[in-house]
TORDRENDO-406672 format. One line per 8 residues: number of its first residue (from 1); their letters; for each residue x, y negated, z of C-alpha. Coordinates in steps of 0.02 Angstrom, whole numbers. Example, Ala and Ser with C-alpha at 12.3 -4.5 7.8 and 13.67 -1.06 7.14 Angstrom:
TORDRENDO-406672
1) as) 615,225,390 | 684,53,357
This chain:
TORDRENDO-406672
1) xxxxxxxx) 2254,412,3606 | 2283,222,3600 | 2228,234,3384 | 2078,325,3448 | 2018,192,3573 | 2045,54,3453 | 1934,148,3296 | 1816,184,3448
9) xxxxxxxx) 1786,-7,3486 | 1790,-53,3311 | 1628,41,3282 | 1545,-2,3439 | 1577,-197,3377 | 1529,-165,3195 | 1634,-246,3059 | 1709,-435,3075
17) xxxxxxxx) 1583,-571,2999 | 1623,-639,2825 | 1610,-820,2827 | 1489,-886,2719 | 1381,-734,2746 | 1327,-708,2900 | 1427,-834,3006 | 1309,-946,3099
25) xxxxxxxx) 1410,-1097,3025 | 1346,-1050,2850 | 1161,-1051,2889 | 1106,-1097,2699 | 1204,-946,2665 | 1118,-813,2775 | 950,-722,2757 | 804,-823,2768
33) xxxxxxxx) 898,-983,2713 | 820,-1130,2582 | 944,-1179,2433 | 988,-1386,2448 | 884,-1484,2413 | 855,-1545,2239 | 900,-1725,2167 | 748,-1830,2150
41) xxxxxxxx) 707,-2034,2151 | 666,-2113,2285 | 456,-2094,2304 | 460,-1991,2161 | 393,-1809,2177 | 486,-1661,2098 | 364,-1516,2110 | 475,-1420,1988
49) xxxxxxxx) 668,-1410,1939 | 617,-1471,1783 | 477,-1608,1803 | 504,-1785,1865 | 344,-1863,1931 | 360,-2065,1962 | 180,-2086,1918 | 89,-2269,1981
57) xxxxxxxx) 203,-2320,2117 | 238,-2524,2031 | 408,-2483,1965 | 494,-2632,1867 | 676,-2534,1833 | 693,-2376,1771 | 726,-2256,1925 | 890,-2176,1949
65) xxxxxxxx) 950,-1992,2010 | 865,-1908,1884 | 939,-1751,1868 | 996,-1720,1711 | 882,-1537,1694 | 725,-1647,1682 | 604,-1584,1531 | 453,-1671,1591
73) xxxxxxxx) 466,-1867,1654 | 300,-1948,1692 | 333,-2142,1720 | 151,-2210,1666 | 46,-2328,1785 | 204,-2438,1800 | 286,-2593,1772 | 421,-2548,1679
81) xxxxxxxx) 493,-2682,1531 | 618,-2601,1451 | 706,-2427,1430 | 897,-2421,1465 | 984,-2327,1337 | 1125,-2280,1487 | 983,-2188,1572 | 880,-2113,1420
89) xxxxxxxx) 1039,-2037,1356 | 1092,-1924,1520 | 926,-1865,1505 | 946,-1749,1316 | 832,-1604,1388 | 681,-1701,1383 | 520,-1616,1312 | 418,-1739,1368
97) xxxxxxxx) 407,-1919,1407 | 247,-2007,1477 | 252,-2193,1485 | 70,-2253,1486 | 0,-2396,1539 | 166,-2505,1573 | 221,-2680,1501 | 348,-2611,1377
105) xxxxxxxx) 418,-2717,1241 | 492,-2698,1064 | 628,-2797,1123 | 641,-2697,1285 | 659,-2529,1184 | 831,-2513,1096 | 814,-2442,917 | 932,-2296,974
113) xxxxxxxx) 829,-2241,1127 | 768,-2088,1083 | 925,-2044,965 | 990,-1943,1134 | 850,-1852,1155 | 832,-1710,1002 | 705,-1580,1109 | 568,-1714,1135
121) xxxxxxxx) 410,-1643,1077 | 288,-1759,1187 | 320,-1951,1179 | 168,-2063,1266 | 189,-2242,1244 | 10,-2306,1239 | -67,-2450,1332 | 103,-2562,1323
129) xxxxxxxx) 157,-2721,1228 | 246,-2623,1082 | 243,-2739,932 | 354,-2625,811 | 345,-2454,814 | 533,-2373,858 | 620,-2345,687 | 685,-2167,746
137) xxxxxxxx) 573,-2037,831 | 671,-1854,853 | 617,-1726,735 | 567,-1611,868 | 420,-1730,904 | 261,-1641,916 | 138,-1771,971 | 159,-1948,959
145) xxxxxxxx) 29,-2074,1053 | 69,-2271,1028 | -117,-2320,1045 | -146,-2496,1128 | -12,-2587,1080 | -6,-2726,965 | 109,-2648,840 | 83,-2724,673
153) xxxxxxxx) 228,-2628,573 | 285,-2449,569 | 447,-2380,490 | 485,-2230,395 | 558,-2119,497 | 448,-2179,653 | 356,-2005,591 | 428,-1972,439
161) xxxxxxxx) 522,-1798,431 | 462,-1736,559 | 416,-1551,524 | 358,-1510,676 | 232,-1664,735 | 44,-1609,737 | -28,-1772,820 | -12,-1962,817
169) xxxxxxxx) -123,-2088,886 | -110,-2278,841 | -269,-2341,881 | -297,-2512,957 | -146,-2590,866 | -144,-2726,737 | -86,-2632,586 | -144,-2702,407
177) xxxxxxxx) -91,-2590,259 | 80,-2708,236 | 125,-2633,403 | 79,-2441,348 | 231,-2382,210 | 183,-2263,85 | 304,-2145,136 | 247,-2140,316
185) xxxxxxxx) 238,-1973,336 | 360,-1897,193 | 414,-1707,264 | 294,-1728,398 | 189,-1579,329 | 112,-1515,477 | -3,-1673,544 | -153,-1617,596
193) xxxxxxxx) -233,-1767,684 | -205,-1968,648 | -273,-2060,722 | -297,-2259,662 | -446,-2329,695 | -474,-2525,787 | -340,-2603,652 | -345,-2708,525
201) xxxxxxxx) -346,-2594,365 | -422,-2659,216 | -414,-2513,130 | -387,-2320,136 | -195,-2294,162 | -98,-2206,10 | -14,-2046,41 | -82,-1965,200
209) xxxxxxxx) -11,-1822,263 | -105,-1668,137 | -106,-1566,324 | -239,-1669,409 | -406,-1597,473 | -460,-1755,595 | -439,-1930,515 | -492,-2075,615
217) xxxxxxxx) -526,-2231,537 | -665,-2318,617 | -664,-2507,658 | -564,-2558,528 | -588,-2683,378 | -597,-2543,246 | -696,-2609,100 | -631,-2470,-25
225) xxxxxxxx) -550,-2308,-27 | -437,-2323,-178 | -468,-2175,-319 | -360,-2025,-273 | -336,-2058,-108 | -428,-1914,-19 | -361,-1795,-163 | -222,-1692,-64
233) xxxxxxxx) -313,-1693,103 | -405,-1511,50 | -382,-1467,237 | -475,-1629,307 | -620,-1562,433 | -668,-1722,492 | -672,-1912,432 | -724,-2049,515
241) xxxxxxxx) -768,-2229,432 | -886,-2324,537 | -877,-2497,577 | -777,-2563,399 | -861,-2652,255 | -879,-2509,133 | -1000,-2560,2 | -1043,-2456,-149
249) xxxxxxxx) -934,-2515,-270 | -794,-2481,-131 | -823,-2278,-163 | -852,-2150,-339 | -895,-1985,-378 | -719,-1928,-312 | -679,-1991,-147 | -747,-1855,-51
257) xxxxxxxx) -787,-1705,-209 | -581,-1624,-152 | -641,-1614,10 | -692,-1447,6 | -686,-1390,201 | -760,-1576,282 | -886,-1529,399 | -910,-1722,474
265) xxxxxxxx) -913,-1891,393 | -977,-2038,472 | -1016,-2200,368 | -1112,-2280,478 | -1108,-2480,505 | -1075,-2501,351 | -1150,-2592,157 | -1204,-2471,80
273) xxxxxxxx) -1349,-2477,-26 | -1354,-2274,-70 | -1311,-2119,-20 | -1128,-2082,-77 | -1101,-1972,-235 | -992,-1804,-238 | -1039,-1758,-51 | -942,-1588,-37
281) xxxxxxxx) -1042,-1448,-13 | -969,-1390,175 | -1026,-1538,257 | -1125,-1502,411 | -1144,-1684,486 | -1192,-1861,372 | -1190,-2007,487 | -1249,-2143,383
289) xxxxxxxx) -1350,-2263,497 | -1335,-2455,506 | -1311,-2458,306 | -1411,-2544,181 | -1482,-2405,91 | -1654,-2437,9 | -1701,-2253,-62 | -1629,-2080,-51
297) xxxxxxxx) -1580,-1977,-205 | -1592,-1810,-205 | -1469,-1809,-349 | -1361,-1875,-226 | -1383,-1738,-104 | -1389,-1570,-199 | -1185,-1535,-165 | -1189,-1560,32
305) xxxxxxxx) -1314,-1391,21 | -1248,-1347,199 | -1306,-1510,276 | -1381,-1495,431 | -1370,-1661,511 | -1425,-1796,436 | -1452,-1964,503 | -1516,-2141,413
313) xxxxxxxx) -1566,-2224,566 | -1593,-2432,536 | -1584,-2427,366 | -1706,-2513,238 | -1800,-2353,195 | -1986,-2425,139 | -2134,-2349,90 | -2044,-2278,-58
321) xxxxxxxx) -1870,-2229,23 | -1902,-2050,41 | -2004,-1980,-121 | -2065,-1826,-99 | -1931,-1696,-117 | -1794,-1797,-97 | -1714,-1698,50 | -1778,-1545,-26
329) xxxxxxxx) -1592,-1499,-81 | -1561,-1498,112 | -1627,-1317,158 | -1543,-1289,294 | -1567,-1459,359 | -1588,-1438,553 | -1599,-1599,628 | -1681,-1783,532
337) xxxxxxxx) -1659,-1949,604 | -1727,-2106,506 | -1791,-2232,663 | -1776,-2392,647 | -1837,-2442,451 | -1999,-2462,381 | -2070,-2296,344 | -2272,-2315,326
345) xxxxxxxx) -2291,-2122,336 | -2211,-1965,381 | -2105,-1901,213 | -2168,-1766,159 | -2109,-1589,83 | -1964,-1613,229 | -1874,-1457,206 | -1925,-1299,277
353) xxxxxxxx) -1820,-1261,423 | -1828,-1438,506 | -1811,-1430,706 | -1788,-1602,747 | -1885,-1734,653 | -1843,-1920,745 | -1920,-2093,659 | -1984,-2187,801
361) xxxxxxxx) -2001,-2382,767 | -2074,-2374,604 | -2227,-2398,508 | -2305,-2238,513 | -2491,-2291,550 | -2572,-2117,536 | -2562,-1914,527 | -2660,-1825,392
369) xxxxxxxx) -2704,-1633,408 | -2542,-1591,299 | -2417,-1726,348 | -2319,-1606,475 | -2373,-1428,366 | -2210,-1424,264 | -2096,-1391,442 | -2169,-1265,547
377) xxxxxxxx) -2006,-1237,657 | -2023,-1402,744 | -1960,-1407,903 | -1942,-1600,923 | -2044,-1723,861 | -2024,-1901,895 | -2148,-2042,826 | -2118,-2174,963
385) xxxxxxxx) -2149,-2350,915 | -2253,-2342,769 | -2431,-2402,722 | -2516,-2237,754 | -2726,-2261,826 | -2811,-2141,896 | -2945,-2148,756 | -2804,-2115,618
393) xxxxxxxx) -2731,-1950,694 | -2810,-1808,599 | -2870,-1683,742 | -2768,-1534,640 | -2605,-1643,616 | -2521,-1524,742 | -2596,-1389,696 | -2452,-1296,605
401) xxxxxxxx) -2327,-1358,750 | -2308,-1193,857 | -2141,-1191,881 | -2154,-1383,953 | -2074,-1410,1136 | -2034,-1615,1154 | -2191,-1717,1067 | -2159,-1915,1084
409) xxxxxxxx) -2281,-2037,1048 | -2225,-2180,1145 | -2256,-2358,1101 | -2424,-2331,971 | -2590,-2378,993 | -2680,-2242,1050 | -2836,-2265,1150 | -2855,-2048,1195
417) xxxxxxxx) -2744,-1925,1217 | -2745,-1840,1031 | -2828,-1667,1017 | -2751,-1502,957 | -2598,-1514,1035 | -2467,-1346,1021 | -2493,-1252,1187 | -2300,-1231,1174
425) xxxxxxxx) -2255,-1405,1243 | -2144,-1431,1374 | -2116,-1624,1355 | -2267,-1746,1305 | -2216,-1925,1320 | -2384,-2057,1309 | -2311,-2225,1393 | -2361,-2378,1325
433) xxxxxxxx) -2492,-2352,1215 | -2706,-2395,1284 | -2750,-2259,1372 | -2912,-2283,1481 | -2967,-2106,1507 | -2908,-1942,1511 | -3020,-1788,1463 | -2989,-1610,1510
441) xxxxxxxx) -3012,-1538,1322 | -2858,-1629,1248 | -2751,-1558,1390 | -2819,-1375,1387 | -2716,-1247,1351 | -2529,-1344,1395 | -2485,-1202,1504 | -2323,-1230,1487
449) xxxxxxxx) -2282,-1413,1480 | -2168,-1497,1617 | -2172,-1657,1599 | -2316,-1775,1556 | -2283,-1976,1555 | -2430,-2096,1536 | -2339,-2257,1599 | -2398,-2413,1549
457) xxxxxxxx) -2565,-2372,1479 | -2719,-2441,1588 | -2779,-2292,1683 | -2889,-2307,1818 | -2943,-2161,1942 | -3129,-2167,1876 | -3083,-2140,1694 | -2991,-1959,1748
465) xxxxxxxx) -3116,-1846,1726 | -3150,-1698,1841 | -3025,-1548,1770 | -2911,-1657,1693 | -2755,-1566,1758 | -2838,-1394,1770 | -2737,-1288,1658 | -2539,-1388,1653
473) xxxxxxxx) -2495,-1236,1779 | -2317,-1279,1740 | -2324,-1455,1769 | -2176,-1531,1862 | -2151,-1721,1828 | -2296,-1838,1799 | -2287,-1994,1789 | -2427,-2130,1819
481) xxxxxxxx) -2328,-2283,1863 | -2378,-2460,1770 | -2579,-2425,1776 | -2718,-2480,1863 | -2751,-2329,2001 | -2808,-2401,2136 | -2772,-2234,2242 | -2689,-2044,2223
489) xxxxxxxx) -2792,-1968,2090 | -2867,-1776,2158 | -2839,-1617,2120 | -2679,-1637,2030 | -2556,-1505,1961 | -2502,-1364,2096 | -2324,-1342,2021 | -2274,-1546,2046
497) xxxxxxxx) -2123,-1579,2108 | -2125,-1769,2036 | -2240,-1884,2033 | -2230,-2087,1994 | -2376,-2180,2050 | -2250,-2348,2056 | -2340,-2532,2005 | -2521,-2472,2014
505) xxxxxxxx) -2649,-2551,2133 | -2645,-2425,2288 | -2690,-2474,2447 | -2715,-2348,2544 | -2644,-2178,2541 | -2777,-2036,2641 | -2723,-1869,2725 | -2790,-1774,2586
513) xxxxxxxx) -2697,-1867,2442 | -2585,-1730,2432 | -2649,-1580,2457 | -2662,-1498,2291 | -2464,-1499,2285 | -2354,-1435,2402 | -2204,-1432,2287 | -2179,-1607,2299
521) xxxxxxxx) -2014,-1659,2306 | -2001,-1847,2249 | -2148,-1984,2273 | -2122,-2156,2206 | -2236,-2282,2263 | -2128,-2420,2242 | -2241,-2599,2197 | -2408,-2569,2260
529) xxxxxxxx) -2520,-2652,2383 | -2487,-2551,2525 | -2463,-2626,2707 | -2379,-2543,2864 | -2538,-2434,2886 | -2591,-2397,2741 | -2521,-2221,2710 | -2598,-2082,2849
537) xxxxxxxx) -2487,-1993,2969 | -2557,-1822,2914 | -2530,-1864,2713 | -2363,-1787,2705 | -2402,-1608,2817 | -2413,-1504,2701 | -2257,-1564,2596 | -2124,-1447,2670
545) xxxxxxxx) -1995,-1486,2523 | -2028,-1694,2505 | -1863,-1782,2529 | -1907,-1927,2441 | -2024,-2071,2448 | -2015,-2221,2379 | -2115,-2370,2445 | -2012,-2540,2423
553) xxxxxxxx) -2091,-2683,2364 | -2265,-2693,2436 | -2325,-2830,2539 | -2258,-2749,2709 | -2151,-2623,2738 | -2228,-2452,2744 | -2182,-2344,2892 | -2176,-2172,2802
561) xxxxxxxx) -2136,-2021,2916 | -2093,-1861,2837 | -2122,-1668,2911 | -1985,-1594,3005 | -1932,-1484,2897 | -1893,-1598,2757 | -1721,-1666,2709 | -1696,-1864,2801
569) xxxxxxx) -1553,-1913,2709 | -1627,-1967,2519 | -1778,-2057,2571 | -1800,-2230,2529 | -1912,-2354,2579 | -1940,-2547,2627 | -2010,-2715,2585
């Protein structure tokens, strides 16, 4: 009787607690309880077990209590001088180690500091006061970035055999080639991107890694890229030589004939006085402005058949620096830039499929009937800045044009808006040229075109005749500023939402000024004569969508109410 009592109250009590389980004096233990807390330094953030974030908080030692799991340690935005070997070599799980931006030292980084840590892939030393590279680098390193230093000397196995690094970046240093070894890179294989441009190379290192596909060598002292040099780089996408002192003599038939996949070469900011020889035939993009070249070849051009960028801008191109046919090799040539030299005409038999043609500030001082015949897939012409008259534009020049959409003429000396314009244009730009008078006939038909400038010509409301705007339906931005209207011209374009009437002569602004479009959405009439009554209360009514208007600098400030229902907050106005 007694043993049954006793297994009675047993099971009306349940079974005894187990400490550590469920024992109110082992709460971390129980359900619903956090693990402790994990080790991290003080004002440092720990977001995972792994990563270490001390990021921009003005350290000058290297923080303590890292825990020795720590893959990922971010100490850039610091002060940091030195590394502590002590400290680096707890740490041998590190995958990655960001010190950016902090006042690092050769002298402050021991040549065994990264000898303890063999899983770094991601080192990030840039933007410190490294003047030697570190002699040893793990081989696990994947990425290597010691740009903006002031290292002038790198060691061979600072990237040497390293079989798994894809990137390094050494930019803004103060290499010369003394500083570069030839074995740099021995059994690194697998380079990708190197970056070392804004040094002090004088000429195309030796023995670059055969993997690369981006080489960066711009800003550099380059005058020659010895013979050879570019031959095991089969693999090389994209090379960049701006900004050295290349001259002919400094390049042959060979330097880039091996590179049979380069898609991109810029030679811009250069010397040189032609077109280089042995362009390989993949390349997609020729950068070759700010050179001295005189005349293109098309000898010189028949390999890079899949060209389809070209650019020669502020060159020395004369009358005779494109003969006829010389980009005829080009057939898939898309887009043509040759502003800035001294071109007296547009070149002709420009190949076929041409889209973008750009040569403003030139020579060009007319258009024949034929000049723009040879590229009927225009979609962008731009003749800004030349010597073009009204009298000397052929009234068919754009005839064959139908497929134009952006037509600049900027900067010439036109006196009338030329005739037989493509009805496909969305963008005409007329600014400073000597327009007096616009006519309706040169205008018909531009159904579709957006935006019209004639800034800085010398307009005045009586030379707009009557119909003028009639037919750009699609009209959006037009802009008048710099002329000599002396108020809102009439009946303009339904569809405008922009309109600059800024540094003209108007005085006074009447309630019917803008009644013909109540799309408006930005007025500028900055730099007029208008006083504090010269615009009428009703002028804005019917302008539900006007938020702003812009009337500083006139002789007063102009009190310029808008209607209720437009936005307050982005109008601007004043003396």
């Amino acid at each position: 009787m007694r043993l049954r009592l006793l297994l009675l109250l047993l099971l009306l009590l349940g079974p005894p607690t187990t400490p550590g389980m469920e024992d109110p004096a082992f709460p971390h233990m129980g359900e619903g309880s956090q693990p402790p807390p994990r080790a991290c330094p003080p004002r440092c953030s720990c977001p995972r077990a792994a990563t270490v974030d001390c990021d921009g908080l003005d350290l000058w030692v290297f923080p303590h209590n890292i825990t020795r799991e720590a893959q990922h340690l971010s100490l850039q935005n610091n002060q940091l001088q030195e590394l502590p070997y002590n400290e680096l070599s707890r740490l041998s799980g590190l995958r990655t180690l960001n010190l950016h931006n902090n006042l690092i030292s050769s002298e402050g980084l021991p040549d065994e500091a990264f000898e303890s840590l063999p899983q770094l892939q991601h080192l990030y030393v840039a933007h410190n006061k490294l003047s030697v590279a570190p002699q040893f680098l793990p081989r696990s390193l994947r990425v290597a970035d010691l740009a903006a230093n002031q290292v002038t000397e790198i060691f061979p196995l600072t990237f040497g055999e390293k079989p798994a690094l894809r990137s390094v970046y050494l930019h803004n240093n103060l290499l010369s080639n003394a500083g570069l070894p030839p074995d740099a890179f021995r059994g690194s294989e697998a380079v990708t991107t190197l970056s070392l441009s804004n040094n002090q190379l004088s000429y195309l290192p030796p023995s670059l890694p055969p993997s690369l596909e981006r080489l960066h060598l711009q800003n550099n002292l380059i005058s020659k890229v010895p013979r050879g040099a570019l031959s095991r780089q089969t693999h090389l996408r994209e090379l960049y030589l701006q900004h050295n002192q290349l001259s002919d003599s400094g390049l042959d038939a060979t330097t880039f004939s091996k590179l049979h996949r380069l898609e991109y070469l810029d030679l811009s900011h250069n010397q040189l006085a032609a077109v280089p020889a042995g362009l390989p035939p993949a390349l997609t993009v020729l950068h070759l402005g700010r050179n001295r070249i005189r005349q293109v070849e098309a000898a010189r051009l028949r390999g890079a058949r899949g060209l389809r960028y070209l650019l020669l801008q502020h060159n020395q191109l004369g009358a005779a620096g494109l003969p006829v046919g010389a980009l005829q090799p080009l057939r898939r040539l898309h887009t043509l830039h040759i502003y800035g030299n001294r071109l007296e005409r547009v070149p002709l038999a420009l190949p076929r499929r041409l889209r973008s043609l750009v040569l403003p500030h030139n020579h060009v001082a007319a258009l024949g009937a034929r000049d723009l015949a040879a590229t009927p897939r225009l979609a962008e012409l731009n003749l800004a800045y030349n010597r073009l008259a009204s009298a000397r534009v052929h009234h068919r020049a754009f005839r064959r044009l139908r497929a134009l959409r952006s037509l600049d003429l900027a900067g010439n000396q036109l006196t009338r808006v030329p005739s037989g314009l493509p009805t496909g244009l969305h963008t005409l730009r007329l600014q400073r040229n000597q327009l007096r008078a616009l006519e309706p006939e040169p205008l018909a038909g531009l159904d579709q075109l957006r935006e019209l400038s004639l800034a800085h010509n010398r307009l005045r409301v009586g030379g707009i005749e009557p119909g003028t705007w009639h037919e750009l339906r699609a009209l959006q931005v037009l802009d008048l500023s710099h002329n000599q209207l002396s108020f809102v011209p009439p009946d303009l374009p339904e569809a405008l939402e922009e309109l600059h009437l800024q540094s003209n002569r108007i005085s006074h602004v009447g309630p019917e000024a803008f009644l013909s479009t109540p799309s408006l959405r930005a007025l500028f009439l900055r730099a007029n004569r208008l006083h504090m009554t010269s615009i009428a209360p009703e002028a804005f009514l019917g302008l539900p969508h006007l938020c702003v208007v812009d009337t500083a600098g006139n002789p007063e400030q102009v009190l310029v109410r808008l209607p209720a229902t437009a936005p307050r907050q982005p109008r601007a106005g004043g003396p």
